[in-house]
DSSP file (Angstrom, degrees, kcal/mol; ACC not computed):
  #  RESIDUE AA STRUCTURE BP1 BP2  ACC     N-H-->O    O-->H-N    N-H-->O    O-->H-N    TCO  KAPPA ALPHA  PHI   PSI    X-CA   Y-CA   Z-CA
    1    1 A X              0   0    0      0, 0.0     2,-0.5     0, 0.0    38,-0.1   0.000 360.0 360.0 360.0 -55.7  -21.0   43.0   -9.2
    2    2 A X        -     0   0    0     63,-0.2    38,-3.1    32,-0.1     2,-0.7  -0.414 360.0-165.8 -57.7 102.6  -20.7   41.4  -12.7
    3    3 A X  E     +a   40   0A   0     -2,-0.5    61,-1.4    61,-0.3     2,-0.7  -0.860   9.9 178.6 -85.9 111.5  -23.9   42.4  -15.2
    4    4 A X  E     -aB  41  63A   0     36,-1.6    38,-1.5    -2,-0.7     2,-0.4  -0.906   3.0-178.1-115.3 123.3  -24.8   40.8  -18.2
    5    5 A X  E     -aB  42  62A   0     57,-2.6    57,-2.6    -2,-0.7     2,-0.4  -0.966   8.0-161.9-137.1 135.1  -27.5   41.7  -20.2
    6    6 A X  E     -aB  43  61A   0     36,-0.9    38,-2.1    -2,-0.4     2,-0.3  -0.899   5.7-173.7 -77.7  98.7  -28.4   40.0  -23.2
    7    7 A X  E     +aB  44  60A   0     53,-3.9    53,-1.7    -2,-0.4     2,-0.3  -0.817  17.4 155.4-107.9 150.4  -30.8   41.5  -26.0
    8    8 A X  E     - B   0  59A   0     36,-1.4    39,-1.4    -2,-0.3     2,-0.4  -0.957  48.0-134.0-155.1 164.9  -32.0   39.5  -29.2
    9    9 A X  S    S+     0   0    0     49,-0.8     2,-0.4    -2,-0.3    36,-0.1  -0.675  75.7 105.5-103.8  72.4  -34.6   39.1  -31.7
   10   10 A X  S    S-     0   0    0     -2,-0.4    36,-1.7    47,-0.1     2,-0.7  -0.881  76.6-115.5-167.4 140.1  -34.8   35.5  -31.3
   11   11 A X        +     0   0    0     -2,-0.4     2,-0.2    34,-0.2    34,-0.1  -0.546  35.8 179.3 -83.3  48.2  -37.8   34.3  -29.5
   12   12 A X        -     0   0    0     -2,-0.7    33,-0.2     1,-0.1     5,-0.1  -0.494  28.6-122.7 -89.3 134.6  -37.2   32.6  -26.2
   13   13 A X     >  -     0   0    0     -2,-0.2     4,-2.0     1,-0.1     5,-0.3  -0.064  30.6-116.1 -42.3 143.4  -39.8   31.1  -23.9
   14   14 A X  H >> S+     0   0    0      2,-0.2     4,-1.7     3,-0.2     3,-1.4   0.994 124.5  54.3 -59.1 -60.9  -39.6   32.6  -20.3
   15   15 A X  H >> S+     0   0    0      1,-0.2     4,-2.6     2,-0.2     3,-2.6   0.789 115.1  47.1 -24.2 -79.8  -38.5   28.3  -19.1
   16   16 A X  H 3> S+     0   0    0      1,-0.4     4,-2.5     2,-0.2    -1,-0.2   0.570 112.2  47.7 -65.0 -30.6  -35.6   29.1  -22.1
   17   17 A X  H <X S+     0   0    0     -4,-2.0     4,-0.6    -3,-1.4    -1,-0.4   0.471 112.6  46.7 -92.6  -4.2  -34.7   32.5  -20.7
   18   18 A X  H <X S+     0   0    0     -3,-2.6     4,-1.4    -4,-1.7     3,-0.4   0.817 107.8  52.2 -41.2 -76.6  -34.3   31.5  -17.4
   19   19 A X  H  X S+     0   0    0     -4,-2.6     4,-4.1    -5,-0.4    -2,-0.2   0.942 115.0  46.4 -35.5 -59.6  -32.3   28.5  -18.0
   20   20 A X  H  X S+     0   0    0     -4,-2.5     4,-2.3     1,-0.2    -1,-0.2   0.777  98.1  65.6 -54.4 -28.6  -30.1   30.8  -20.0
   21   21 A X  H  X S+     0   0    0     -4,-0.6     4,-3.4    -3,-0.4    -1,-0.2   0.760 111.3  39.8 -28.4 -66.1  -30.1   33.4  -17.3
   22   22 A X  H  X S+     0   0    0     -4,-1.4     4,-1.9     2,-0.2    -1,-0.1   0.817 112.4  55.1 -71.6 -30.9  -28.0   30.4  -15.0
   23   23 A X  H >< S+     0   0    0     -4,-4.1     3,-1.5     2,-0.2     4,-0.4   0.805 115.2  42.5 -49.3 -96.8  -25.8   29.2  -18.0
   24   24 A X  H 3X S+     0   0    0     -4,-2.3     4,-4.7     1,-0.3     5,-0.4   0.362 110.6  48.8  -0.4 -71.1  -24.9   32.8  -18.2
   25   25 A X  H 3X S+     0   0    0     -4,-3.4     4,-3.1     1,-0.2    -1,-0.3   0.980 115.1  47.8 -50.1 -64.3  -24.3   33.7  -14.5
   26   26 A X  H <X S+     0   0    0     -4,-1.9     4,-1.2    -3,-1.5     5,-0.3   0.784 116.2  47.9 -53.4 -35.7  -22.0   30.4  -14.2
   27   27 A X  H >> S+     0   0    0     -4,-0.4     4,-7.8     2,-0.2     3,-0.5   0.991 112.3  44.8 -37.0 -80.6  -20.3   31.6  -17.5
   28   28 A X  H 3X S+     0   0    0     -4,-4.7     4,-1.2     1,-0.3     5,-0.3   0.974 119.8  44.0 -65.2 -64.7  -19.8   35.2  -16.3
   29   29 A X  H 3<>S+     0   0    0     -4,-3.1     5,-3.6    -5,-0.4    -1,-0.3   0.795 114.0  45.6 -40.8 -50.0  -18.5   33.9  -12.8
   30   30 A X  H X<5S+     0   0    0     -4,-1.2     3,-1.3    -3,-0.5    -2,-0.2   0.881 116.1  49.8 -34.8 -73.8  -16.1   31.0  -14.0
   31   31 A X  H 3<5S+     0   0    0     -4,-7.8    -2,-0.2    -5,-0.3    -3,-0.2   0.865 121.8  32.6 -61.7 -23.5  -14.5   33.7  -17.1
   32   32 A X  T 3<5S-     0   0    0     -4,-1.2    -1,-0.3     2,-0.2    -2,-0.2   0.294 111.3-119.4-137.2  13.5  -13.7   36.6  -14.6
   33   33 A X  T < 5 +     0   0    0     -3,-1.3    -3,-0.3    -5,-0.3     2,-0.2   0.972  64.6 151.6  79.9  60.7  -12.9   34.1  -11.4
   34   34 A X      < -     0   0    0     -5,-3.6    -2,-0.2    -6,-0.2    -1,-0.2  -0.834  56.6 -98.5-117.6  90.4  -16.1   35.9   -9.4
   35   35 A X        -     0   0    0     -2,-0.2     3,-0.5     1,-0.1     0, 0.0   0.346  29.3-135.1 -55.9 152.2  -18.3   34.5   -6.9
   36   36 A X  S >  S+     0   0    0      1,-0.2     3,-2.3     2,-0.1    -1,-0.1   0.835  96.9  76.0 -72.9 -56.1  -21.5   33.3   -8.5
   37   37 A X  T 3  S+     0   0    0      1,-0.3    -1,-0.2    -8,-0.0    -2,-0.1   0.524 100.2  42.3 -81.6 -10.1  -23.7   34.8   -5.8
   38   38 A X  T 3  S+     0   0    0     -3,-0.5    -1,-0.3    -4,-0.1     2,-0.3   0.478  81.2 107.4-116.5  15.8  -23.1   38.4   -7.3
   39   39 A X    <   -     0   0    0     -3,-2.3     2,-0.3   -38,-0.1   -36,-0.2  -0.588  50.6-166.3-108.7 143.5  -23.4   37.9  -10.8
   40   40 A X  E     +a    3   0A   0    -38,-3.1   -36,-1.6    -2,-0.3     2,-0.3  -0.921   9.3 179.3-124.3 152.7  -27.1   39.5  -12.5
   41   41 A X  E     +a    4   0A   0     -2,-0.3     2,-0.3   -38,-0.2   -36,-0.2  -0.941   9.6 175.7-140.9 153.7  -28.3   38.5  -16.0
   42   42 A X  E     -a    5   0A   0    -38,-1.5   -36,-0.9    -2,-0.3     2,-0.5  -0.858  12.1-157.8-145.6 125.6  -31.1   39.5  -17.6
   43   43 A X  E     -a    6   0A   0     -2,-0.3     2,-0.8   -26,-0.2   -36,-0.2  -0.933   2.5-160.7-113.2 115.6  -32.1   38.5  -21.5
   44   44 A X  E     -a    7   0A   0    -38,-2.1   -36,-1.4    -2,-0.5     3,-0.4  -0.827  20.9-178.8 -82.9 115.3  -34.3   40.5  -23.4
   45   45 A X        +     0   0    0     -2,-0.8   -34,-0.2   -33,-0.2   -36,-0.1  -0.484  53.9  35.0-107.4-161.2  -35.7   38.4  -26.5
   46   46 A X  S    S+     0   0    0    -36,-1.7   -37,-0.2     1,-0.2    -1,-0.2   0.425  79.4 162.9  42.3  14.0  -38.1   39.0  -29.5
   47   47 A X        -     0   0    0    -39,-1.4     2,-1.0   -37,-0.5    -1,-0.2  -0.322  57.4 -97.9 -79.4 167.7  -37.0   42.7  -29.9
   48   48 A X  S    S+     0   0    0    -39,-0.1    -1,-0.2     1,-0.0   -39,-0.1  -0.209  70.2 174.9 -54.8  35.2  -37.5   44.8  -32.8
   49   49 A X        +     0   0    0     -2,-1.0     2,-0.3     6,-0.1   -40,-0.0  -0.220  27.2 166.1 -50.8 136.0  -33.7   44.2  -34.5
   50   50 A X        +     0   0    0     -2,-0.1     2,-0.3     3,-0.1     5,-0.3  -0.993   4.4 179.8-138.1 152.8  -31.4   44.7  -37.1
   51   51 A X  B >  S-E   54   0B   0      3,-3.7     3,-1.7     1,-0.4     5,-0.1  -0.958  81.6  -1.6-142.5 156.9  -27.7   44.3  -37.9
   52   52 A X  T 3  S-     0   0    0      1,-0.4    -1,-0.4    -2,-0.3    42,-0.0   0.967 134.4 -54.1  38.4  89.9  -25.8   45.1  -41.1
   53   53 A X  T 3  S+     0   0    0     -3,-0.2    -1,-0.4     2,-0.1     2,-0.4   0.465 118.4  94.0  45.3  21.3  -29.6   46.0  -42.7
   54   54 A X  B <  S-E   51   0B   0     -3,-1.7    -3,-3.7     2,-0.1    -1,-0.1  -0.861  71.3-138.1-120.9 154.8  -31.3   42.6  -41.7
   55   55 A X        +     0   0    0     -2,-0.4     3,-0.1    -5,-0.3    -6,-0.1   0.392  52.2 135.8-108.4   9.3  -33.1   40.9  -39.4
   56   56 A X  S    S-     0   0    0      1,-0.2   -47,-0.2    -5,-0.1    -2,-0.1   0.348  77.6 -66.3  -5.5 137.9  -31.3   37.7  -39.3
   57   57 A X  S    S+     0   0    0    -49,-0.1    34,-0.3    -7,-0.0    -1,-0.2  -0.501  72.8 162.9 -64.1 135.3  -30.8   36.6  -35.7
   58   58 A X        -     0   0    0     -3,-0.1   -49,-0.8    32,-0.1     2,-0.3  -0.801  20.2-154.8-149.1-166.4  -28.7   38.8  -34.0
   59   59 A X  E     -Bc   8  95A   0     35,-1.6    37,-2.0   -51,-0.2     2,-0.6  -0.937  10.4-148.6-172.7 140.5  -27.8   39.8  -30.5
   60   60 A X  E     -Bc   7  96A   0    -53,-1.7   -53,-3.9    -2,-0.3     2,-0.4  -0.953  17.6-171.6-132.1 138.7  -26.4   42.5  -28.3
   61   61 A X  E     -B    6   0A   0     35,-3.0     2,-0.5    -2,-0.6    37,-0.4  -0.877   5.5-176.3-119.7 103.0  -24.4   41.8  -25.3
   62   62 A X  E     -B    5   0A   0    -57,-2.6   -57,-2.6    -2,-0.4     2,-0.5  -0.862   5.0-167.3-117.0 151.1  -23.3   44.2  -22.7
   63   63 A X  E     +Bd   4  99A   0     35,-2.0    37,-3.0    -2,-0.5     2,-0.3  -0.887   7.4 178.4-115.0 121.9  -20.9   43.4  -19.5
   64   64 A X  E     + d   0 100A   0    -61,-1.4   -61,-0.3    -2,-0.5     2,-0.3  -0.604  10.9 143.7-123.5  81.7  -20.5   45.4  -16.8
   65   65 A X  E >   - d   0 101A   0     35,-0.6    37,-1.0    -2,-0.3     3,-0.9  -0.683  47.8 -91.6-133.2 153.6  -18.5   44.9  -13.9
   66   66 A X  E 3  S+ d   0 102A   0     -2,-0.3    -1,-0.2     1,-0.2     3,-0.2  -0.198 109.1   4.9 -42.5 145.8  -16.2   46.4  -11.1
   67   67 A X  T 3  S-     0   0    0     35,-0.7    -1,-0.2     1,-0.2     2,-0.2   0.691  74.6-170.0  41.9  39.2  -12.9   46.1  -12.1
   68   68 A X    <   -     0   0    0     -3,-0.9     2,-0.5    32,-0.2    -1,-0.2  -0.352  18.9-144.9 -68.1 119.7  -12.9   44.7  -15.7
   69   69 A X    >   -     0   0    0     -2,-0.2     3,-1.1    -3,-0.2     4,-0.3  -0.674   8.6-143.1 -98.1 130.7   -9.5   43.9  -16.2
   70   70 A X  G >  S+     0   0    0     -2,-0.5     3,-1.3     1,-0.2     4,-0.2   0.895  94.9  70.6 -61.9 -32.5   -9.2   44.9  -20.5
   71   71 A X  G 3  S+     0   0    0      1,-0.2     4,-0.2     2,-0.1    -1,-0.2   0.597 101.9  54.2 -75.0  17.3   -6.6   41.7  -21.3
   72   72 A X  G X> S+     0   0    0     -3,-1.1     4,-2.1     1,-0.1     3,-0.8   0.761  83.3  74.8-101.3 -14.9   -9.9   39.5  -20.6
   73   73 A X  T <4 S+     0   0    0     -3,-1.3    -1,-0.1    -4,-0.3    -2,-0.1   0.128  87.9  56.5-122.4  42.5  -12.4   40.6  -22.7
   74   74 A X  T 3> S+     0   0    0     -4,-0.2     4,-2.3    -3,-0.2     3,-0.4   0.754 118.9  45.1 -69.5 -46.0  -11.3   39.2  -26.1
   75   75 A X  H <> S+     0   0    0     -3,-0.8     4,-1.6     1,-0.3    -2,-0.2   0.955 119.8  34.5 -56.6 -50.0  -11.5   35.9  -23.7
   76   76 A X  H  X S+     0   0    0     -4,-2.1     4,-2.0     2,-0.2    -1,-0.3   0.653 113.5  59.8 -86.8   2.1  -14.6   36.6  -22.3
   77   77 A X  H >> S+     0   0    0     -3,-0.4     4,-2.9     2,-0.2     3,-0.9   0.977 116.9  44.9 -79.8 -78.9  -16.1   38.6  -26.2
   78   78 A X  H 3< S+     0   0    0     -4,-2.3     4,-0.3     1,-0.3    -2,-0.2   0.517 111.6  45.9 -67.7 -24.7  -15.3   34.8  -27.3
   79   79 A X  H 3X S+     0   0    0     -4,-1.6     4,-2.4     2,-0.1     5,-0.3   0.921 118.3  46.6 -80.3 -44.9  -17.1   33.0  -24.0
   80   80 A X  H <X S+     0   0    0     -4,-2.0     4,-1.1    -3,-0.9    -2,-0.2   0.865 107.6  52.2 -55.6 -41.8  -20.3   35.5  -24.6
   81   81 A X  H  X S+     0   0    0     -4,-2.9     4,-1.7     2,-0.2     5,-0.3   0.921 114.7  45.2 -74.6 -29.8  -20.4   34.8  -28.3
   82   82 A X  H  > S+     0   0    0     -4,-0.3     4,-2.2     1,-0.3     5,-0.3   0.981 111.1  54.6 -50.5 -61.7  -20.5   30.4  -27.4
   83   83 A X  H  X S+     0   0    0     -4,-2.4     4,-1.2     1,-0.3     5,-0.5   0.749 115.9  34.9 -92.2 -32.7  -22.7   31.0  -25.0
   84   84 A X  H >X>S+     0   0    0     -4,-1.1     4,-3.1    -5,-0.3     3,-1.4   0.928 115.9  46.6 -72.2 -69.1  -25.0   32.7  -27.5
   85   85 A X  H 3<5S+     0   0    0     -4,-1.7    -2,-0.2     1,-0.3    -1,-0.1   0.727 117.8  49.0 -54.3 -17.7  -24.7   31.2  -30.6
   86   86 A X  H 3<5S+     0   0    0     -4,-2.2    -1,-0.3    -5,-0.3    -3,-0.2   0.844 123.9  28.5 -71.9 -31.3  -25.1   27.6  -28.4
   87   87 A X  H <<5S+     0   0    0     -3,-1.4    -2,-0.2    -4,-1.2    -3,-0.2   0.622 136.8  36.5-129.8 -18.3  -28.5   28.5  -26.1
   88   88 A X  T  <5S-     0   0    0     -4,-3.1    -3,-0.2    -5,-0.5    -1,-0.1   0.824  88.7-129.4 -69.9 -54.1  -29.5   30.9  -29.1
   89   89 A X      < +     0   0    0     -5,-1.2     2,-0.4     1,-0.3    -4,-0.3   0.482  61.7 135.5 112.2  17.2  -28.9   29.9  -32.2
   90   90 A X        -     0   0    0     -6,-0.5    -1,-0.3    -9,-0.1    -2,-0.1  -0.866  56.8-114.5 -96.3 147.3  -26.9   33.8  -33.3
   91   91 A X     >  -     0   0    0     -2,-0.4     4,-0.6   -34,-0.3     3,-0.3  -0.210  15.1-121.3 -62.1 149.9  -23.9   33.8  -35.0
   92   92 A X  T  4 S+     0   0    0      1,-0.3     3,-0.4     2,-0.2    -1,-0.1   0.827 117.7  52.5 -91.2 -22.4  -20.7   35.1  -33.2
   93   93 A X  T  4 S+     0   0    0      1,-0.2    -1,-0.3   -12,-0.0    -3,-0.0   0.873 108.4  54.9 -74.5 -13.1  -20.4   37.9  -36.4
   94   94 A X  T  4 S+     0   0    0     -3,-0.3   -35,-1.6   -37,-0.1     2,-0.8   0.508  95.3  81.4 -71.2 -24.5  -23.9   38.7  -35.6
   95   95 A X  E  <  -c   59   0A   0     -4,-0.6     2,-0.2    -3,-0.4   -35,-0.2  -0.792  56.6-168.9-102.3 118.5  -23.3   39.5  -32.0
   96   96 A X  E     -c   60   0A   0    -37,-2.0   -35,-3.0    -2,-0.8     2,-0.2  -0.600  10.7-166.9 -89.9 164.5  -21.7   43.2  -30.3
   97   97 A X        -     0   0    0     -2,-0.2     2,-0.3   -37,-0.2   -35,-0.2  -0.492  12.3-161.1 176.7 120.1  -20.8   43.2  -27.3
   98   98 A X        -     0   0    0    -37,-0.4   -35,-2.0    -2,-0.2     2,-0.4  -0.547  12.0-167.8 -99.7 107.7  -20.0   46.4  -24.8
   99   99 A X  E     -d   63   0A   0     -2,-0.3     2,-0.4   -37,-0.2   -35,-0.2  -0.837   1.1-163.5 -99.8 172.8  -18.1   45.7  -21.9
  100  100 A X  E     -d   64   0A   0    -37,-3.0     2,-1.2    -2,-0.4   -35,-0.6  -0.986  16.2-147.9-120.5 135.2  -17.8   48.2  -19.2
  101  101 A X  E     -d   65   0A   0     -2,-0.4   -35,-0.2   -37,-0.2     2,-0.1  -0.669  30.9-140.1-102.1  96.5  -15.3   48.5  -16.4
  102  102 A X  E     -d   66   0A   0     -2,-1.2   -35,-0.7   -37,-1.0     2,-0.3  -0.267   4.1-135.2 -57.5 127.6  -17.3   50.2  -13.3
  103  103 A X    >>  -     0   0    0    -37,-0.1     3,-2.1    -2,-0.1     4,-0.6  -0.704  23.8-115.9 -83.5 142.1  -15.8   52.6  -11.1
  104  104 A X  G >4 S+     0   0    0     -2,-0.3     3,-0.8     1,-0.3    10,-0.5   0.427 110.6  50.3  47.9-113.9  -16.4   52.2   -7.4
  105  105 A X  G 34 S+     0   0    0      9,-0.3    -1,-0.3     1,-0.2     3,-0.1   0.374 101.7  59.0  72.7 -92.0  -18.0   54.7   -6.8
  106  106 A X  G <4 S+     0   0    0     -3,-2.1     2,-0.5     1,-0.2    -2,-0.2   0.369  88.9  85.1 -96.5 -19.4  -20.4   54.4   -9.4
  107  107 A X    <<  -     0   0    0     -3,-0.8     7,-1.7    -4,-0.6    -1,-0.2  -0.721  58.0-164.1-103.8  95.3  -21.8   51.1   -8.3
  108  108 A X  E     +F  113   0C   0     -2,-0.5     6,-0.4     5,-0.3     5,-0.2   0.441  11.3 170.3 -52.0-175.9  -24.5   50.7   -5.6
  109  109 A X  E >   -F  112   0C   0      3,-1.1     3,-2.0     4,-0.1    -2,-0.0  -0.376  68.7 -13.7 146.2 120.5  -25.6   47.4   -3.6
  110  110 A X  T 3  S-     0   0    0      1,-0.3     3,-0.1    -2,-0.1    -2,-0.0   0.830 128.8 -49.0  55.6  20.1  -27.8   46.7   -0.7
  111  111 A X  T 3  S+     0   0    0      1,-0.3    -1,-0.3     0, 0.0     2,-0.2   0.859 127.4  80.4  85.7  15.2  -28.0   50.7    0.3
  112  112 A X  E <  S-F  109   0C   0     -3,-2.0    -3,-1.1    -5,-0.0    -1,-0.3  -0.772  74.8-129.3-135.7-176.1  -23.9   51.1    0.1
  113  113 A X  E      F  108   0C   0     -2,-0.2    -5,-0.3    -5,-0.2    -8,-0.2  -0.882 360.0 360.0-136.2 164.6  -21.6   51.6   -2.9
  114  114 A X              0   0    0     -7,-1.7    -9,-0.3   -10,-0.5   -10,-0.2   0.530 360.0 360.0 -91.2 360.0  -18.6   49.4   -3.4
């Protein structure tokens, strides 16, 4: 249920995006108290970026999950930006990051929707 996808301009090896991939999922399971076994990540690195005019390492994060309860995701804005700025090297003012709370409905799995 839980999505995270990661974008950066910061270079990581497919090994290094991988690795991060599991940090991530175990992150994103752990902050929103979710089984591991449903959580997807994906990182794009080396894209074309800029933030406030520069190309400084930067990073765009968005989370998307069923039921995204809103009094979490200062917590979880503040787990995403660690977890970057540790296994990345971006600064937590350098990083957005969109969550979305999925309706129902609107999410698919296995040939159903939840």
């Amino acid at each position: 249920m839980p999505y995270l996808k990661l974008q950066t301009n910061q270079v990581l090896s497919d090994e290094e995006k991988i690795a991060l991939c599991k940090i991530a999922s175990e992150c994103i399971a752990q902050s929103l108290g979710k089984s591991n076994n449903y959580v997807m990540v994906t990182i794009q690195s080396d894209m074309a970026m800029t933030f406030a005019d520069s190309d400084a390492p930067c990073a765009f994060a968005e989370l998307k999950s069923l039921g995204l309860p809103v009094e979490k995701t200062e917590t979880l804005s503040g787990h995403i930006c660690e977890l970057i700025q540790r296994n990345i090297g971006v600064l937590p003012e350098r990083t957005y990051i969109e969550f979305c709370d999925a309706e129902r409905s609107m999410w698919g799995w296995n040939g159903k929707t939840f």
